[in-house]
Biopython code that builds the backbone (N, CA, C, O; Angstrom):
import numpy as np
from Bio.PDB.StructureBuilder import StructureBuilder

atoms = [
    (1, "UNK", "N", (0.840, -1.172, 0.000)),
    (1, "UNK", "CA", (0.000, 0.000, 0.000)),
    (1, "UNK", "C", (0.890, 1.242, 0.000)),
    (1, "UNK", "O", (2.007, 1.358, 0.505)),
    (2, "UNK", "N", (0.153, 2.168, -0.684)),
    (2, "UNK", "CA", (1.365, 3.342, -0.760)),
    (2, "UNK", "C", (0.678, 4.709, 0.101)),
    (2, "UNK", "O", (-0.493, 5.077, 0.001)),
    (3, "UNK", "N", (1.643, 5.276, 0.879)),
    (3, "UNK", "CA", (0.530, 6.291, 2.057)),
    (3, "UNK", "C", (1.905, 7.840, 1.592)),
    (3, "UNK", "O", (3.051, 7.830, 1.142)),
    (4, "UNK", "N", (0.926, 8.961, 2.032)),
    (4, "UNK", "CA", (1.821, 10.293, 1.553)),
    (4, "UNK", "C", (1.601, 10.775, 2.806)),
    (4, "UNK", "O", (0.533, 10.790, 3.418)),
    (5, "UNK", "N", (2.532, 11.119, 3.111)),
    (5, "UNK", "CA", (2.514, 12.228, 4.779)),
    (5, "UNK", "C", (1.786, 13.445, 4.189)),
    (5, "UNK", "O", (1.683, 13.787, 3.011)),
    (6, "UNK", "N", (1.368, 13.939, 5.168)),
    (6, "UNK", "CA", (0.733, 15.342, 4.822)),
    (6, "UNK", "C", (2.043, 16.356, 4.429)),
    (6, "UNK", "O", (3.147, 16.460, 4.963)),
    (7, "UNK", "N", (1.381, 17.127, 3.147)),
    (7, "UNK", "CA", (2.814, 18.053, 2.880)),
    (7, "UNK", "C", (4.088, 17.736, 2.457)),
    (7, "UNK", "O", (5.184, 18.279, 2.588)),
    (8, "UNK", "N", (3.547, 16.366, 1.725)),
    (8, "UNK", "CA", (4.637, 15.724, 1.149)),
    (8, "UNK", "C", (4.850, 16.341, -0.190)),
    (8, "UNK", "O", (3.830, 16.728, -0.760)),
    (9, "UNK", "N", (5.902, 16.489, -0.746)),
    (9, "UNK", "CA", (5.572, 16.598, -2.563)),
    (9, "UNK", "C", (5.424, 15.045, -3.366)),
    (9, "UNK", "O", (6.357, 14.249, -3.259)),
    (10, "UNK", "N", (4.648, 14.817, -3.872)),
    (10, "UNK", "CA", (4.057, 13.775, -4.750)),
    (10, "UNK", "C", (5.229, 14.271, -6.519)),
    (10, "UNK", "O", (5.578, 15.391, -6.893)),
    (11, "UNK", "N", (5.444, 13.202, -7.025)),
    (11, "UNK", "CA", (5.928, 13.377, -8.293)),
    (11, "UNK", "C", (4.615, 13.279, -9.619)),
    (11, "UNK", "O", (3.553, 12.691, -9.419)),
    (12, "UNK", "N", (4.875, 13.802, -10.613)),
    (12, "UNK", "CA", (4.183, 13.777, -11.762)),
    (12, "UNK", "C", (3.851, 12.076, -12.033)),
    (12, "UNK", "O", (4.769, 11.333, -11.687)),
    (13, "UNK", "N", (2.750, 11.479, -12.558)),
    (13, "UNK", "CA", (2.268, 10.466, -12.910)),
    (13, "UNK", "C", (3.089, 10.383, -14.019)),
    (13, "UNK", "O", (3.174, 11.359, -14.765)),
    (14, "UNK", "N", (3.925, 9.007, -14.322)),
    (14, "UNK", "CA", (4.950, 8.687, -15.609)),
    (14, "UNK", "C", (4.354, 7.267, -16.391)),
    (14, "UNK", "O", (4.708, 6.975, -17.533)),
    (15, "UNK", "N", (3.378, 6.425, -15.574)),
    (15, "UNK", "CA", (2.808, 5.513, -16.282)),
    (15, "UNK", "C", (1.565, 4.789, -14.856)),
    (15, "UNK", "O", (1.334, 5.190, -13.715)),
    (16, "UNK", "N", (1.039, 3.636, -15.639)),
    (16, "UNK", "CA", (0.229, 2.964, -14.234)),
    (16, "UNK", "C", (0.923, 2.783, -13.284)),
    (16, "UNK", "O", (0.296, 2.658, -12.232)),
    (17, "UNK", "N", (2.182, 2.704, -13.207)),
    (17, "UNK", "CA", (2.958, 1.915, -11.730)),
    (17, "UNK", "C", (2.898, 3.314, -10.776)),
    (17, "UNK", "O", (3.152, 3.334, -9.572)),
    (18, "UNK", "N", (2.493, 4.509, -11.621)),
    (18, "UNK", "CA", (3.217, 5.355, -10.706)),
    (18, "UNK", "C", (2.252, 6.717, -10.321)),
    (18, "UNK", "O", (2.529, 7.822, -9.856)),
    (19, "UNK", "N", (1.226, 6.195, -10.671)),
    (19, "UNK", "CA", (-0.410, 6.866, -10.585)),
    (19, "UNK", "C", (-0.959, 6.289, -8.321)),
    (19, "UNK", "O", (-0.992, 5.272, -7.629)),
    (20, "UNK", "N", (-1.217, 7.666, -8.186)),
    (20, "UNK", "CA", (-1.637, 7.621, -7.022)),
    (20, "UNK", "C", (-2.649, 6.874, -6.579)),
    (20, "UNK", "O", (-2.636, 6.397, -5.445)),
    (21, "UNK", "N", (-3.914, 6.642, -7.666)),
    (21, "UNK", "CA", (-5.009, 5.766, -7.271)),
    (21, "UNK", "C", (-6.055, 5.853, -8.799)),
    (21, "UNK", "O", (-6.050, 6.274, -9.956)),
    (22, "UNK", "N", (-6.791, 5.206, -7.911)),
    (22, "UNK", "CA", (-7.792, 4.791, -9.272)),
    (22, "UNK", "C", (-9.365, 5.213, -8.988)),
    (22, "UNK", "O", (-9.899, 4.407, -8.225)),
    (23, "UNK", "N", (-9.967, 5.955, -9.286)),
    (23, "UNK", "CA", (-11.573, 6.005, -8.808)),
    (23, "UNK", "C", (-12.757, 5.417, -10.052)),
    (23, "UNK", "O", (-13.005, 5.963, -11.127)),
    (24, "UNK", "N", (-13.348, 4.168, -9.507)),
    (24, "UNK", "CA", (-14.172, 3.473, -10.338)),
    (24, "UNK", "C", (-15.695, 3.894, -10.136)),
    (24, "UNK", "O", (-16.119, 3.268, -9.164)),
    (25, "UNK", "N", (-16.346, 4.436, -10.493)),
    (25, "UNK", "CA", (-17.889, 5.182, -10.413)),
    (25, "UNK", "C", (-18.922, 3.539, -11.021)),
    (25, "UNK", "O", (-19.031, 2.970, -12.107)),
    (26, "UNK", "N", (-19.418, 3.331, -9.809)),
    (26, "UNK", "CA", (-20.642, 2.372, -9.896)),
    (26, "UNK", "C", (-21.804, 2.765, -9.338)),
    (26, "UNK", "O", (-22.021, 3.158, -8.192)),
    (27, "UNK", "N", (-22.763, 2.579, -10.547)),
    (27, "UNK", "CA", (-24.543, 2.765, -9.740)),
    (27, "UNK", "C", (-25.211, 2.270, -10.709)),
    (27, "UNK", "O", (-24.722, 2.143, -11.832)),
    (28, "UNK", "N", (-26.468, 1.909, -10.394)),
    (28, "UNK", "CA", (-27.325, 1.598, -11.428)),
    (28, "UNK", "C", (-28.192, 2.924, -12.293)),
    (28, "UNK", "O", (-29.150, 2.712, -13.036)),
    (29, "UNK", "N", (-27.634, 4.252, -12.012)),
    (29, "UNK", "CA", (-28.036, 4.922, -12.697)),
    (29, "UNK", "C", (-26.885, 5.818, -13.409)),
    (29, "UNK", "O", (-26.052, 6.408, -12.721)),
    (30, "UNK", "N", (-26.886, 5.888, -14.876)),
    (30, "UNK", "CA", (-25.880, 6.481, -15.391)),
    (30, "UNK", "C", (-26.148, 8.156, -15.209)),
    (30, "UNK", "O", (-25.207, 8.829, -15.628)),
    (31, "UNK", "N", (-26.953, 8.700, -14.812)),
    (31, "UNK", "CA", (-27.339, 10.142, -13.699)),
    (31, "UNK", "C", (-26.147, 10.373, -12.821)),
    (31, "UNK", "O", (-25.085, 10.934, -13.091)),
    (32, "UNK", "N", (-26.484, 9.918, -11.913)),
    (32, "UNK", "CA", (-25.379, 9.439, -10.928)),
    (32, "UNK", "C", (-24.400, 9.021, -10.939)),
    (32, "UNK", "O", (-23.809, 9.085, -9.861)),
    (33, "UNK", "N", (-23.715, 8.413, -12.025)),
    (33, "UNK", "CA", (-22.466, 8.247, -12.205)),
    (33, "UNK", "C", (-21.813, 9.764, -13.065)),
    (33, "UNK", "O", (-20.803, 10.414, -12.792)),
    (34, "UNK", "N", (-22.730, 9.954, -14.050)),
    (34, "UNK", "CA", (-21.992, 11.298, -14.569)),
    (34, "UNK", "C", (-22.140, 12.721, -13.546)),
    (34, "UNK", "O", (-21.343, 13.656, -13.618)),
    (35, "UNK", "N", (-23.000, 12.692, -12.849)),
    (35, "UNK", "CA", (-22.775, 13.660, -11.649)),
    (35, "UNK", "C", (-21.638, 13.893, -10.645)),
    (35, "UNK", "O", (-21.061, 14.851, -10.130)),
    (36, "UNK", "N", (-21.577, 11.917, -10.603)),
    (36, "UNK", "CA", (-20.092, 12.041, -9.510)),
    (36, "UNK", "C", (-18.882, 12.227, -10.173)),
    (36, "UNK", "O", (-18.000, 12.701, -9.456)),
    (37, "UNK", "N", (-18.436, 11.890, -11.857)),
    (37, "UNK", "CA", (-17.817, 12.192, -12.616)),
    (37, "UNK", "C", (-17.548, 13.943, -12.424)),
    (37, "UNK", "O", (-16.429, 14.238, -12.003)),
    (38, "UNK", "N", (-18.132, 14.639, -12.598)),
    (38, "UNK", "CA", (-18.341, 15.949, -13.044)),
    (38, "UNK", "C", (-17.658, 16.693, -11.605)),
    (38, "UNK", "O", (-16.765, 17.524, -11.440)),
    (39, "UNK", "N", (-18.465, 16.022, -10.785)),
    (39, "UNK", "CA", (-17.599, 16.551, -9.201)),
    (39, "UNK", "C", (-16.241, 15.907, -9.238)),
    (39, "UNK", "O", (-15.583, 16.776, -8.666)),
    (40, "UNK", "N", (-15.764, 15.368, -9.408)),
    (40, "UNK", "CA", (-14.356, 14.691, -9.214)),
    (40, "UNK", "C", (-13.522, 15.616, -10.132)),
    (40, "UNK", "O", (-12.443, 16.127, -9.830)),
    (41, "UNK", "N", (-14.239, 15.761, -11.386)),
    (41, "UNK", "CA", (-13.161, 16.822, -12.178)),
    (41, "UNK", "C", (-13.736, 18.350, -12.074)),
    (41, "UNK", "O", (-13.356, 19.140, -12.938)),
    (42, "UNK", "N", (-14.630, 18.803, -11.063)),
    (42, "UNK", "CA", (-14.537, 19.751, -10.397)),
    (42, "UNK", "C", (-13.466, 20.070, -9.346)),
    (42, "UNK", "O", (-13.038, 21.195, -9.090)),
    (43, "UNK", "N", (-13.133, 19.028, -8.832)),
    (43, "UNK", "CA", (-12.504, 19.140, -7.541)),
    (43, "UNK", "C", (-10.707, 19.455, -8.267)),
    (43, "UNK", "O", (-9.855, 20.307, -8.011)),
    (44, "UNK", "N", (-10.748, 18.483, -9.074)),
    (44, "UNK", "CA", (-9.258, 18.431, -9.949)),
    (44, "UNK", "C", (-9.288, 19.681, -10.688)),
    (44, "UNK", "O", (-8.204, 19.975, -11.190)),
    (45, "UNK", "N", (-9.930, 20.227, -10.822)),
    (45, "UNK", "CA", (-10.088, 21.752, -11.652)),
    (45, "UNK", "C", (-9.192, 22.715, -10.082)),
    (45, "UNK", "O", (-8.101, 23.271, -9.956)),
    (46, "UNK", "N", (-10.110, 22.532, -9.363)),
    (46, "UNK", "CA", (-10.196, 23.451, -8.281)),
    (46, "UNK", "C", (-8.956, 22.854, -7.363)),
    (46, "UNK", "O", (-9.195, 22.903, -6.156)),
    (47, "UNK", "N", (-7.723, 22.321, -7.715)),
    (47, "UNK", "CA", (-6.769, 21.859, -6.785)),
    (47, "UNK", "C", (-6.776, 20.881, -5.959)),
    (47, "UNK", "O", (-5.802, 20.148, -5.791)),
    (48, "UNK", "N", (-8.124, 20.739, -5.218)),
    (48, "UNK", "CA", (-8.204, 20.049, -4.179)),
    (48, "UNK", "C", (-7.440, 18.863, -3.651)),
    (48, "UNK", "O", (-7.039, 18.668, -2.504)),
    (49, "UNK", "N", (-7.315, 18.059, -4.799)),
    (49, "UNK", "CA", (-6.349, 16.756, -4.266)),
    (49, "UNK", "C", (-5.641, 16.746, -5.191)),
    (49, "UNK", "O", (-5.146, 15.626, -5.314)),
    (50, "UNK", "N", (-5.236, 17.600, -6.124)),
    (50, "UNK", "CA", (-3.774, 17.370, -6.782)),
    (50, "UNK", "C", (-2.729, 18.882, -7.108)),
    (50, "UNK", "O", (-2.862, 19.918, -7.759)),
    (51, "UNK", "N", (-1.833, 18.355, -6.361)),
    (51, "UNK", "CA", (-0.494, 19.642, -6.738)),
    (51, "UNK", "C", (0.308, 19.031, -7.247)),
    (51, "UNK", "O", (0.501, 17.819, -7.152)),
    (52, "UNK", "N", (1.142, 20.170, -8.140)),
    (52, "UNK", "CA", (2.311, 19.758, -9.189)),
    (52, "UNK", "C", (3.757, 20.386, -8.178)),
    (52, "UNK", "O", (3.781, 21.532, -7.731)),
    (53, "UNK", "N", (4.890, 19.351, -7.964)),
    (53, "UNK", "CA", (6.050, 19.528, -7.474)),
    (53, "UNK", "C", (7.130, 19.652, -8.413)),
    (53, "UNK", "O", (8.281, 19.825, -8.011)),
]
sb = StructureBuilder()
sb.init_structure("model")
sb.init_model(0)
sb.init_chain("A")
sb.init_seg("    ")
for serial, (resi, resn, name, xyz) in enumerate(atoms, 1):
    if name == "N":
        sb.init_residue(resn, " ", resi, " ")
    sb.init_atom(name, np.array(xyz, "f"), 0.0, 1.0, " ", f" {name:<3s}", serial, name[0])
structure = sb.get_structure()
């Protein structure tokens, strides 16, 4: 398992081995999956869980 201290610098993604995580969107309504889509790359718009070192 791979864990980041707070205030760590993270490196740029260079392939799958080296990607922080994966988020898989399941529901039985495709509503709801493109909603939670849309927030996730809201959040990546808006910084929230990713900085560049």
């Amino acid at each position: 398992m791979f864990y980041v201290e707070s205030d760590q610098p993270i490196g740029v993604t260079q392939d799958v081995f080296s990607q922080l995580g994966t988020v898989y969107l399941v529901h039985t309504d495709p509503v709801v999956i493109k909603a939670d889509y849309r927030r996730i790359r809201a959040l990546e718009f808006q910084g929230a869980y990713l900085t560049a070192g």
